[in-house]
FIGU-563605 format. One record per atom (N, C-alpha, C): residue in one letter; chain; atom name; z, x, y. Coordinates in nm, 3 decimals, decimal comma. Layout:
BEGIN
<site><residu>a</residu><chaine>A</chaine><atome>CA</atome><up>Z</up><east>X</east><north>Y</north></site>
...
***
This chain:
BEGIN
<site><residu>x</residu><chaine>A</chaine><atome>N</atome><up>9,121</up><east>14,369</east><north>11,652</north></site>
<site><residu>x</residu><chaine>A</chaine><atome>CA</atome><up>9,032</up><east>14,280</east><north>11,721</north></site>
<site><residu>x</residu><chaine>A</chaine><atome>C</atome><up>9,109</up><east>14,221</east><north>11,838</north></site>
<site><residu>x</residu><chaine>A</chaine><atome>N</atome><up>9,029</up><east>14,238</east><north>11,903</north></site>
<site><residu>x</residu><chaine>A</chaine><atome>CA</atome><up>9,130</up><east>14,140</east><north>12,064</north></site>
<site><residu>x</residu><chaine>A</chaine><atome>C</atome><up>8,998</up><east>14,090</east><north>12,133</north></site>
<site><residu>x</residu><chaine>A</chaine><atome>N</atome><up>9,015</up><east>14,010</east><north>12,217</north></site>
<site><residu>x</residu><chaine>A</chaine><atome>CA</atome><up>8,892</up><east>13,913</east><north>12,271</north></site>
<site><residu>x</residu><chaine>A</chaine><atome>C</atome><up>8,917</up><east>13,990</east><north>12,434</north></site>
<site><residu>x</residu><chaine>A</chaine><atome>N</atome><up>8,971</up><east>14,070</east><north>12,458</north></site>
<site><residu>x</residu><chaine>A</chaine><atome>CA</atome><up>8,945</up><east>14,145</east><north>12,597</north></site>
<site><residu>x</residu><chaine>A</chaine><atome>C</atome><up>8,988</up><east>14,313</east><north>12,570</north></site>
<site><residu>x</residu><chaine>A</chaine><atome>N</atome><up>8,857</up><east>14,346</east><north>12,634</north></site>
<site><residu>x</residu><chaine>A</chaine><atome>CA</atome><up>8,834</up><east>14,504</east><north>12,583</north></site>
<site><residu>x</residu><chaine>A</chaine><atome>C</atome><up>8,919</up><east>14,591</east><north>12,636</north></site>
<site><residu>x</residu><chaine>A</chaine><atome>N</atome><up>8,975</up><east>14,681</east><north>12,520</north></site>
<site><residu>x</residu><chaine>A</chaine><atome>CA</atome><up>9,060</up><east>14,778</east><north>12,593</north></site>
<site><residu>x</residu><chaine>A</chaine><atome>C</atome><up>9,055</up><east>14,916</east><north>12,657</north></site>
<site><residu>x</residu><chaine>A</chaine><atome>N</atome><up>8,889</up><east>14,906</east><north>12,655</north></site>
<site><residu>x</residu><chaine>A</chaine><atome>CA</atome><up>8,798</up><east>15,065</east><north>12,734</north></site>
<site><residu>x</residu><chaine>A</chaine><atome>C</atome><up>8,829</up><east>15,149</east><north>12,613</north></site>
<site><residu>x</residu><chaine>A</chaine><atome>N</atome><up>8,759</up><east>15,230</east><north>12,619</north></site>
<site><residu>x</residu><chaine>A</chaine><atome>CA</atome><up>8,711</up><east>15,351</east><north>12,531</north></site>
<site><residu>x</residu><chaine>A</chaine><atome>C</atome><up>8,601</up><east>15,334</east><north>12,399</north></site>
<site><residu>x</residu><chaine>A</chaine><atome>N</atome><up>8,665</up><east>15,338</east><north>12,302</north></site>
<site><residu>x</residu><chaine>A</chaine><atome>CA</atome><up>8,561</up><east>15,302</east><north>12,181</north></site>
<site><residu>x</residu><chaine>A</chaine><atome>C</atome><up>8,574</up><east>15,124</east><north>12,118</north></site>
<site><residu>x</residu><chaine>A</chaine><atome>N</atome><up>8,623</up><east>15,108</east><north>12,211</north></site>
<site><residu>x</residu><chaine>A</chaine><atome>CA</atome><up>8,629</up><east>14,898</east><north>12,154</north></site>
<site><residu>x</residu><chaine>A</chaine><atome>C</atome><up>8,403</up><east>14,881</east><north>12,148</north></site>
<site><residu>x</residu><chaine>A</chaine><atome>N</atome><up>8,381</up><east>14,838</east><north>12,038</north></site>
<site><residu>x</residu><chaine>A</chaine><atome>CA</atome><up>8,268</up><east>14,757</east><north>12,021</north></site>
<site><residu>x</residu><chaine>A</chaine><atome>C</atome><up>8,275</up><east>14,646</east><north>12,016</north></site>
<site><residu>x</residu><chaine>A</chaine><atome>N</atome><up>8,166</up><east>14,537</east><north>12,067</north></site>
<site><residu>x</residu><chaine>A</chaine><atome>CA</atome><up>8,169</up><east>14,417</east><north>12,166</north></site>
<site><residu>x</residu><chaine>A</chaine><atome>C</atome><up>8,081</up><east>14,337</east><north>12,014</north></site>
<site><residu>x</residu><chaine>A</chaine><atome>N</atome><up>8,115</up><east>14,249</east><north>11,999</north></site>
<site><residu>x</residu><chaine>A</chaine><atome>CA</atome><up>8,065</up><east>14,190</east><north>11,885</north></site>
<site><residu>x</residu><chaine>A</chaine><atome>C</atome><up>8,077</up><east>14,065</east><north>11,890</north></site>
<site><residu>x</residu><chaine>A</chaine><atome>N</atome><up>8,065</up><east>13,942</east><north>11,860</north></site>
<site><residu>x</residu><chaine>A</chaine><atome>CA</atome><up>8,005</up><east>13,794</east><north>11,879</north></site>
<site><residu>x</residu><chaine>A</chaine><atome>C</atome><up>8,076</up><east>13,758</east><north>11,711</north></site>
<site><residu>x</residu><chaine>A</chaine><atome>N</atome><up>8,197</up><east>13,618</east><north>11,780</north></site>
<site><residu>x</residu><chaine>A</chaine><atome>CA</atome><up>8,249</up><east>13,600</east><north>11,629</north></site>
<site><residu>x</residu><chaine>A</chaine><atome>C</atome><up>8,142</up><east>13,435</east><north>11,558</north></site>
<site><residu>x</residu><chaine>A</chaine><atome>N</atome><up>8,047</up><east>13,475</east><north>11,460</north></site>
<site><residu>x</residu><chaine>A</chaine><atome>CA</atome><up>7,927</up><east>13,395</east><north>11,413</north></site>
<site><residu>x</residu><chaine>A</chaine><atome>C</atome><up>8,017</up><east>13,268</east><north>11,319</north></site>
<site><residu>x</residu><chaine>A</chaine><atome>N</atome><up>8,135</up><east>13,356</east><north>11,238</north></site>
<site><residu>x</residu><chaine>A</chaine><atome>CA</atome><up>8,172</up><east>13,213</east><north>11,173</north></site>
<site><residu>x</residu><chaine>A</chaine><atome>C</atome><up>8,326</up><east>13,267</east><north>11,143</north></site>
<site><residu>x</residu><chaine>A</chaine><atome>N</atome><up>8,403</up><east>13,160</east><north>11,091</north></site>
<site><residu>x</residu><chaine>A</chaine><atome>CA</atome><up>8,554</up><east>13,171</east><north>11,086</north></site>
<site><residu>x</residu><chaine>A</chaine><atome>C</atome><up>8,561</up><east>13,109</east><north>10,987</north></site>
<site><residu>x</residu><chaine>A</chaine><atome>N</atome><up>8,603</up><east>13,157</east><north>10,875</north></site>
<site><residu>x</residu><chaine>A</chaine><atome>CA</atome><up>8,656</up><east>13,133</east><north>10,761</north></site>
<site><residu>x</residu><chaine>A</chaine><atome>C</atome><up>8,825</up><east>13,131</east><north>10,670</north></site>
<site><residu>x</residu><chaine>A</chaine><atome>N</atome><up>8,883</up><east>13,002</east><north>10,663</north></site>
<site><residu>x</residu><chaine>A</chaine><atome>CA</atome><up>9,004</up><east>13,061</east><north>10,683</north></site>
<site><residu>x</residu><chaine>A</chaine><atome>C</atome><up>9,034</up><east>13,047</east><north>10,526</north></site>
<site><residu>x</residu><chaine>A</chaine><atome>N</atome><up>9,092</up><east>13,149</east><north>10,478</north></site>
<site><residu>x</residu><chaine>A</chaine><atome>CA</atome><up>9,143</up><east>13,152</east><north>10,322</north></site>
<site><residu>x</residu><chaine>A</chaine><atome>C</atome><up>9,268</up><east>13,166</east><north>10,308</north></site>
<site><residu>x</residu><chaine>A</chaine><atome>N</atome><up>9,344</up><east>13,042</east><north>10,331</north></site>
<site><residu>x</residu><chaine>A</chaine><atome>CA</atome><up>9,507</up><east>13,042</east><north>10,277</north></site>
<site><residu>x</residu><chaine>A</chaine><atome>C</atome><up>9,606</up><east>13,084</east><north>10,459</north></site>
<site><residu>x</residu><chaine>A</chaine><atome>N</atome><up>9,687</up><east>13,210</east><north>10,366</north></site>
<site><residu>x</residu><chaine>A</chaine><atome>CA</atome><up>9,727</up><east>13,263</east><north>10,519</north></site>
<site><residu>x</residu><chaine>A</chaine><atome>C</atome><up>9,631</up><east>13,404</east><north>10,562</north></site>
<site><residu>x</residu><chaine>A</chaine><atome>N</atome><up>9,563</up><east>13,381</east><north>10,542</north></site>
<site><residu>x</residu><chaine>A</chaine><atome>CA</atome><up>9,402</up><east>13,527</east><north>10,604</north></site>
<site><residu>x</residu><chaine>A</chaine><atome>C</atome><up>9,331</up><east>13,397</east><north>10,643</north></site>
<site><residu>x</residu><chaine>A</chaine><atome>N</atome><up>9,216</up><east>13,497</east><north>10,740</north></site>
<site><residu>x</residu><chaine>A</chaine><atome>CA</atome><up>9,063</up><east>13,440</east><north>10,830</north></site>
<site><residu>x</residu><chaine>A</chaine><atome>C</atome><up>9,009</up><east>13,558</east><north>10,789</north></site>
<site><residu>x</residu><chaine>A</chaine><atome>N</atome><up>8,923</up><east>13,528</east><north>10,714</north></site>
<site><residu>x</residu><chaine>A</chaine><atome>CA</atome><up>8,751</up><east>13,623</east><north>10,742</north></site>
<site><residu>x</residu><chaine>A</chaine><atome>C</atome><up>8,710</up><east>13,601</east><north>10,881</north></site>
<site><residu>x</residu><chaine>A</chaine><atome>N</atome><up>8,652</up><east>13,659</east><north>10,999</north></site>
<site><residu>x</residu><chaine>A</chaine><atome>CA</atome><up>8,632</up><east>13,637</east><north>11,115</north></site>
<site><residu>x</residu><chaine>A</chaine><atome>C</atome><up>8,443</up><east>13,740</east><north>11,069</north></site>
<site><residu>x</residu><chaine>A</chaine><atome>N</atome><up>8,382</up><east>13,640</east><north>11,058</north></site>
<site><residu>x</residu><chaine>A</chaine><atome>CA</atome><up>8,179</up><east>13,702</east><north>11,031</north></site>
<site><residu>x</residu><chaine>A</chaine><atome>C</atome><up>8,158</up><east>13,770</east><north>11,162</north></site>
<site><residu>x</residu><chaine>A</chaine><atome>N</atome><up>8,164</up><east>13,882</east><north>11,213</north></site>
<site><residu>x</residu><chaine>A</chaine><atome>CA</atome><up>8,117</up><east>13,925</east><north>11,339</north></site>
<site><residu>x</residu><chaine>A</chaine><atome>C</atome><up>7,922</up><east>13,972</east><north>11,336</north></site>
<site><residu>x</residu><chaine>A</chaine><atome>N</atome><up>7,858</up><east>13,935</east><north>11,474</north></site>
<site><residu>x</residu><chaine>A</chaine><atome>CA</atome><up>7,719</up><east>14,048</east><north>11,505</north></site>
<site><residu>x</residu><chaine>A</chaine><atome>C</atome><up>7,723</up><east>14,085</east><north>11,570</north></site>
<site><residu>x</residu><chaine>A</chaine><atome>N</atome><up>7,729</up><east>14,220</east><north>11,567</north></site>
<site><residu>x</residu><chaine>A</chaine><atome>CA</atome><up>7,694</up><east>14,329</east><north>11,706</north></site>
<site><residu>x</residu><chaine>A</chaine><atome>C</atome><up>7,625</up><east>14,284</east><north>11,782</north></site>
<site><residu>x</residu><chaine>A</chaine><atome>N</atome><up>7,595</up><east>14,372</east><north>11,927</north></site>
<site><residu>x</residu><chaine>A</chaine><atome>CA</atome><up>7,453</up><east>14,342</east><north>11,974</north></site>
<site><residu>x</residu><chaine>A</chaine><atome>C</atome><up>7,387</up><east>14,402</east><north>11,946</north></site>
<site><residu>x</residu><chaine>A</chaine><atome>N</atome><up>7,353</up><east>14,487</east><north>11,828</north></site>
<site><residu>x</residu><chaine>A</chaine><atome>CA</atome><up>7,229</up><east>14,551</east><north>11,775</north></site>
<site><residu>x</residu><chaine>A</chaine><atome>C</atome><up>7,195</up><east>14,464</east><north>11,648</north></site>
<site><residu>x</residu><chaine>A</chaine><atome>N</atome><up>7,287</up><east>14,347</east><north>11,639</north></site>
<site><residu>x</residu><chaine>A</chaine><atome>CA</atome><up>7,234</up><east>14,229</east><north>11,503</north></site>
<site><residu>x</residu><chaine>A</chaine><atome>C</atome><up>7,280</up><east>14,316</east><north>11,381</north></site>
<site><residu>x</residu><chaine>A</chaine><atome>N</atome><up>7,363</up><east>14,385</east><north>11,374</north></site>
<site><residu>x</residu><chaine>A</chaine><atome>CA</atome><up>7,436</up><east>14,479</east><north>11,224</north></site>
<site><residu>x</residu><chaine>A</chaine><atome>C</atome><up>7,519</up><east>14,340</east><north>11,232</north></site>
<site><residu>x</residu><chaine>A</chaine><atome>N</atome><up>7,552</up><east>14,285</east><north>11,101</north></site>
<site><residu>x</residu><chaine>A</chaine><atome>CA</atome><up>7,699</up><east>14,244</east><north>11,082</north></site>
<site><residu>x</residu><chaine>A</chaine><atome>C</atome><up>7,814</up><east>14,281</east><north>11,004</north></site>
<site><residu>x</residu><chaine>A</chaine><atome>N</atome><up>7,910</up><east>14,211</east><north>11,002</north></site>
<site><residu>x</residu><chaine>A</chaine><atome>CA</atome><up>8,027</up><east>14,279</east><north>10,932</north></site>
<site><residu>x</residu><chaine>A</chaine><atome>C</atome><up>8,140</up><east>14,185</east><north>10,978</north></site>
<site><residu>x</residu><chaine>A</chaine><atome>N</atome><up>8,279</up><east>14,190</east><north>10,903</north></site>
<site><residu>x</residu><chaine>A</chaine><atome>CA</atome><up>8,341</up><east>14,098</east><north>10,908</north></site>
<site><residu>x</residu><chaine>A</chaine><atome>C</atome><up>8,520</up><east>14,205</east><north>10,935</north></site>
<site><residu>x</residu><chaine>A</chaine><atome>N</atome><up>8,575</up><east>14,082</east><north>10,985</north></site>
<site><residu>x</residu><chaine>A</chaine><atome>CA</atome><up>8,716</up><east>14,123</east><north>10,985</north></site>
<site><residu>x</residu><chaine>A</chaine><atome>C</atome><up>8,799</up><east>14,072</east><north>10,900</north></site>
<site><residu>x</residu><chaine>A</chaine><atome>N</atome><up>8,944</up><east>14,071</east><north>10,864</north></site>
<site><residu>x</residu><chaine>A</chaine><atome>CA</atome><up>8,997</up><east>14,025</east><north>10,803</north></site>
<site><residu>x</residu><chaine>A</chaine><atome>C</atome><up>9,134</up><east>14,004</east><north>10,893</north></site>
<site><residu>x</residu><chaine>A</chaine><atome>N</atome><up>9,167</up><east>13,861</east><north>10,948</north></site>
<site><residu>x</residu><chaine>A</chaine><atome>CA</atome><up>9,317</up><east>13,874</east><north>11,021</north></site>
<site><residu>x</residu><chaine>A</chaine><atome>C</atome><up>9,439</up><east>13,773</east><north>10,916</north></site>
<site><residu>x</residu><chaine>A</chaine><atome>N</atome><up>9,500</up><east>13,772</east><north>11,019</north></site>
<site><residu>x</residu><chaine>A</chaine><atome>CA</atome><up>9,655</up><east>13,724</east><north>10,937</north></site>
<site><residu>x</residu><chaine>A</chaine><atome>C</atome><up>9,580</up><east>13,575</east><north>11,013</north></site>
<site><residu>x</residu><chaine>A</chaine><atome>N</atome><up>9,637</up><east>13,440</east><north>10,970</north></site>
<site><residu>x</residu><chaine>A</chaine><atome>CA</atome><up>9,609</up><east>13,301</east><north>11,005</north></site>
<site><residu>x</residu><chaine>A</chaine><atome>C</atome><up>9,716</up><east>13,303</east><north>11,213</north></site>
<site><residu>x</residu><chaine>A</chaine><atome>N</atome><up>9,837</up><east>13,386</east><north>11,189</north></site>
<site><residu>x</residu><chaine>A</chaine><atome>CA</atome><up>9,870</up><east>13,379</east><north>11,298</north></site>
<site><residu>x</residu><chaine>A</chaine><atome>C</atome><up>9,797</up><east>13,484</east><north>11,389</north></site>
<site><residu>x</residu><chaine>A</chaine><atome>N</atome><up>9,735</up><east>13,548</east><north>11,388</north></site>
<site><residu>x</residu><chaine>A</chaine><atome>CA</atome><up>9,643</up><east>13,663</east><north>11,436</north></site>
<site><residu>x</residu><chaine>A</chaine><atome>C</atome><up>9,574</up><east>13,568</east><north>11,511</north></site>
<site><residu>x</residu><chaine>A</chaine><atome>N</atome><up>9,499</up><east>13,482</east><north>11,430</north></site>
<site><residu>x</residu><chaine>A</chaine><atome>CA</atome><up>9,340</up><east>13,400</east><north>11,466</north></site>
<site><residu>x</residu><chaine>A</chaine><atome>C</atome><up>9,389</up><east>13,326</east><north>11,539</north></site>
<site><residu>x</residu><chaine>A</chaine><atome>N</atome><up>9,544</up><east>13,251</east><north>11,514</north></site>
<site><residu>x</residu><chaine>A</chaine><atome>CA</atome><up>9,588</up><east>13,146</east><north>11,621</north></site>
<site><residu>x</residu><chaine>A</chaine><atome>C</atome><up>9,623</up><east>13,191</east><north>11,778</north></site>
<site><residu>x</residu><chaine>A</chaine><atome>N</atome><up>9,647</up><east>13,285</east><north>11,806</north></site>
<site><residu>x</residu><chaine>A</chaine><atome>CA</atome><up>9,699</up><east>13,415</east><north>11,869</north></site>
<site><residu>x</residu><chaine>A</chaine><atome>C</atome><up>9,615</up><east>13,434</east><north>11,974</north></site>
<site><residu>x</residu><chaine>A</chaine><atome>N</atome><up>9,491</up><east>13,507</east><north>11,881</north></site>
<site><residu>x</residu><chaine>A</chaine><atome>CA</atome><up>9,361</up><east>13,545</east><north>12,006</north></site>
<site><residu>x</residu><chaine>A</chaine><atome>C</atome><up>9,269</up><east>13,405</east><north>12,067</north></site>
<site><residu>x</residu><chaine>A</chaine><atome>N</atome><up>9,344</up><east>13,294</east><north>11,938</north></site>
<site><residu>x</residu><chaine>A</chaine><atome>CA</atome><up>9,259</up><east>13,166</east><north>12,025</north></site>
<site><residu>x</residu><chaine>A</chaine><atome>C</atome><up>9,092</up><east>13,187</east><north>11,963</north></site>
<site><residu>x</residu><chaine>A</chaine><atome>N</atome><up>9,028</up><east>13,266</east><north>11,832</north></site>
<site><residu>x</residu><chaine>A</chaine><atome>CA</atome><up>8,934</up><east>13,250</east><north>11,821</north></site>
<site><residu>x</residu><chaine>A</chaine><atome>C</atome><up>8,915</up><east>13,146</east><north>11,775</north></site>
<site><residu>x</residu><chaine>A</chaine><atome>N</atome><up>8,730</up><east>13,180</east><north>11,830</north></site>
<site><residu>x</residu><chaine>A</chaine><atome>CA</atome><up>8,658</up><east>13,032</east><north>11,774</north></site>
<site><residu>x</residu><chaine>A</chaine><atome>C</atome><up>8,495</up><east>13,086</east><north>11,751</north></site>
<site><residu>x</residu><chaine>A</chaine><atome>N</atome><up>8,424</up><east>13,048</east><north>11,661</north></site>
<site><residu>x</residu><chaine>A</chaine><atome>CA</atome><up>8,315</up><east>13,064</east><north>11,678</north></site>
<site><residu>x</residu><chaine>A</chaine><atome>C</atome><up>8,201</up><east>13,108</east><north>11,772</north></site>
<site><residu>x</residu><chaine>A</chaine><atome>N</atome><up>8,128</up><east>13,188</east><north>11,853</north></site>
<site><residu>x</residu><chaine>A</chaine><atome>CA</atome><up>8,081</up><east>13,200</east><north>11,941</north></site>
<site><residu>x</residu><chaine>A</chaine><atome>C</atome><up>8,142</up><east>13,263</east><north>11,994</north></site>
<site><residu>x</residu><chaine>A</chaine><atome>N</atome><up>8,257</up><east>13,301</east><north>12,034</north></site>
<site><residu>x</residu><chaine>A</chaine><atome>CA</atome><up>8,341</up><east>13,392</east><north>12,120</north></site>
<site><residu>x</residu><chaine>A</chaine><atome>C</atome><up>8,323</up><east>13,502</east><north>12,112</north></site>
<site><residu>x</residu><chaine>A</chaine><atome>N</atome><up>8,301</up><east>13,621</east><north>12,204</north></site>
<site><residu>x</residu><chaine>A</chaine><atome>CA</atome><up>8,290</up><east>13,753</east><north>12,205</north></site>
<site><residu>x</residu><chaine>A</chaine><atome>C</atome><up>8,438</up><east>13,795</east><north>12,190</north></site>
<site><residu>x</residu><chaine>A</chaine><atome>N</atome><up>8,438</up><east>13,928</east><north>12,100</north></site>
<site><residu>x</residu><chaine>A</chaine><atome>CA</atome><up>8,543</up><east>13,968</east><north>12,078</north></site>
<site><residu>x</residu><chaine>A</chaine><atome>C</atome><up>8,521</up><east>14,136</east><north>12,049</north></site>
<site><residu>x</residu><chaine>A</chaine><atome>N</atome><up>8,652</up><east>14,178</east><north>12,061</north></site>
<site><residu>x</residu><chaine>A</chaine><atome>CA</atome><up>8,626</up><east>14,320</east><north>12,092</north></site>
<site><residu>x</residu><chaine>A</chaine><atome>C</atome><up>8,678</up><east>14,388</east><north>11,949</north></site>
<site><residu>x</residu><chaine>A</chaine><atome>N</atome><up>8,617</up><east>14,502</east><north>11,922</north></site>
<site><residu>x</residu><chaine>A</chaine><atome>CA</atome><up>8,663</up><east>14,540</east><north>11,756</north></site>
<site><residu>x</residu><chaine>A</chaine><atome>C</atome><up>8,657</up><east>14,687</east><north>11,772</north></site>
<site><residu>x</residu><chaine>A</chaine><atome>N</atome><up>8,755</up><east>14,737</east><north>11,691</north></site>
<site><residu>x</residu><chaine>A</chaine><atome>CA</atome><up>8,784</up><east>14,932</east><north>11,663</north></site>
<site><residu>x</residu><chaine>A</chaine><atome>C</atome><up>8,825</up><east>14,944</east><north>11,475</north></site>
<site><residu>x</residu><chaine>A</chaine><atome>N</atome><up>8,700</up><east>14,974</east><north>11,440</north></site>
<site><residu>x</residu><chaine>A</chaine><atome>CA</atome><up>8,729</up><east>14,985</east><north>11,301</north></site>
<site><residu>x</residu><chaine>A</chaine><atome>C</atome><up>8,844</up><east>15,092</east><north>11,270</north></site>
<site><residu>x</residu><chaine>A</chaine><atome>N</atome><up>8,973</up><east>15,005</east><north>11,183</north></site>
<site><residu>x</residu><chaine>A</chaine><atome>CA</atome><up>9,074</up><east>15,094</east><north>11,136</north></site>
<site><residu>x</residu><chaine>A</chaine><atome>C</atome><up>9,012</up><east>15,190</east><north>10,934</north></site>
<site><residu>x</residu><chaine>A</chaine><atome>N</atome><up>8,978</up><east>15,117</east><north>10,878</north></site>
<site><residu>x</residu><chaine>A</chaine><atome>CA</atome><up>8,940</up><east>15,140</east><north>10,732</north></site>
<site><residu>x</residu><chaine>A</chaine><atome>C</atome><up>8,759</up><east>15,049</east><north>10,733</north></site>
<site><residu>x</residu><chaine>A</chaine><atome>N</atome><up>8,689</up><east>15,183</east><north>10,732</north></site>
<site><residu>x</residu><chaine>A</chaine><atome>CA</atome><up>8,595</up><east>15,143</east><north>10,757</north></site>
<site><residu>x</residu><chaine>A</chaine><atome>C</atome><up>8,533</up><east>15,153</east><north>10,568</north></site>
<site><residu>x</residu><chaine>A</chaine><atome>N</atome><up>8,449</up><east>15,061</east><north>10,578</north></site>
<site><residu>x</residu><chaine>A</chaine><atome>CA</atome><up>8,369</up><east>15,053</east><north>10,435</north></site>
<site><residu>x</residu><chaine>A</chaine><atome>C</atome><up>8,244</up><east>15,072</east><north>10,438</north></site>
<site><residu>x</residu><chaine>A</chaine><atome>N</atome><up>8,150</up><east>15,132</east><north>10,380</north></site>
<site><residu>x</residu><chaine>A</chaine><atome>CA</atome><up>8,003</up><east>15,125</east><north>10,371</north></site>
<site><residu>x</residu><chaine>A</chaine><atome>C</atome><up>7,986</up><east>15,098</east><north>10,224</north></site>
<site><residu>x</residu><chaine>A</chaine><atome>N</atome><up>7,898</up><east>14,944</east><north>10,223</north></site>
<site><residu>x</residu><chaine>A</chaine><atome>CA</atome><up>7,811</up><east>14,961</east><north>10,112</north></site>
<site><residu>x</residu><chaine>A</chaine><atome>C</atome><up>7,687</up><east>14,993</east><north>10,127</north></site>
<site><residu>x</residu><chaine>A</chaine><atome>N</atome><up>7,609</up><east>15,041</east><north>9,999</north></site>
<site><residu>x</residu><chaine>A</chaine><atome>CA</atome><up>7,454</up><east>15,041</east><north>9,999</north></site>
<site><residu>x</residu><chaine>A</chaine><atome>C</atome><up>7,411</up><east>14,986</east><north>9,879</north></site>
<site><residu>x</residu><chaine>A</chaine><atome>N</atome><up>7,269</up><east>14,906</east><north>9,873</north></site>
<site><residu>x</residu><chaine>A</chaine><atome>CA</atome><up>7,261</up><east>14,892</east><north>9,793</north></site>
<site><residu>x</residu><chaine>A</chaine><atome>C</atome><up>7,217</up><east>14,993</east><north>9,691</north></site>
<site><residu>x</residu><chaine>A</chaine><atome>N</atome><up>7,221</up><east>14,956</east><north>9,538</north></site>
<site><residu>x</residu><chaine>A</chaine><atome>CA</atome><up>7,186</up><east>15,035</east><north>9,432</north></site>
<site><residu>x</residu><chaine>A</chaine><atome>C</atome><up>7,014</up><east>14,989</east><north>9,381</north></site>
<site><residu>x</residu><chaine>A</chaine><atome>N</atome><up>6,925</up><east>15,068</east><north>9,345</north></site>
<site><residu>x</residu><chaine>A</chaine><atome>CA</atome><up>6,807</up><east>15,027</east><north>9,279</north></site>
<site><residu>x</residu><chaine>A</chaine><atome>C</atome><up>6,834</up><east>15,038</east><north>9,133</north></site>
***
């Protein structure tokens, strides 16, 4: 995640909420197609890029996850 895009496949995503757990941040991201999904940084990461709520930020999924639900 970095808050200025580095061209190619960076997706542009809107950070909705910041959650900090210990030394990790959950960082809640929404696309602009309204999908969400979340990051996970180090506490000095988040201090670093200077996020904050509302801030656009740029994202390249390394370990991507899909859930679905089950019926």
């Amino acid at each position: 995640m970095t808050t200025r895009s580095m061209g190619g496949v960076d997706d542009e995503a809107t950070a909705d909420r910041i959650v900090h757990l210990g030394f990790e941040v959950r960082v809640e991201l929404v696309r602009a197609d309204g999908e969400k999904l979340w990051a996970q940084v180090t506490r000095d990461a988040c201090e670093e890029l200077g996020l904050e709520a509302g801030q656009t930020v740029y994202i390249r999924a390394s370990r991507e996850r899909v859930f679905t639900a089950s019926l």
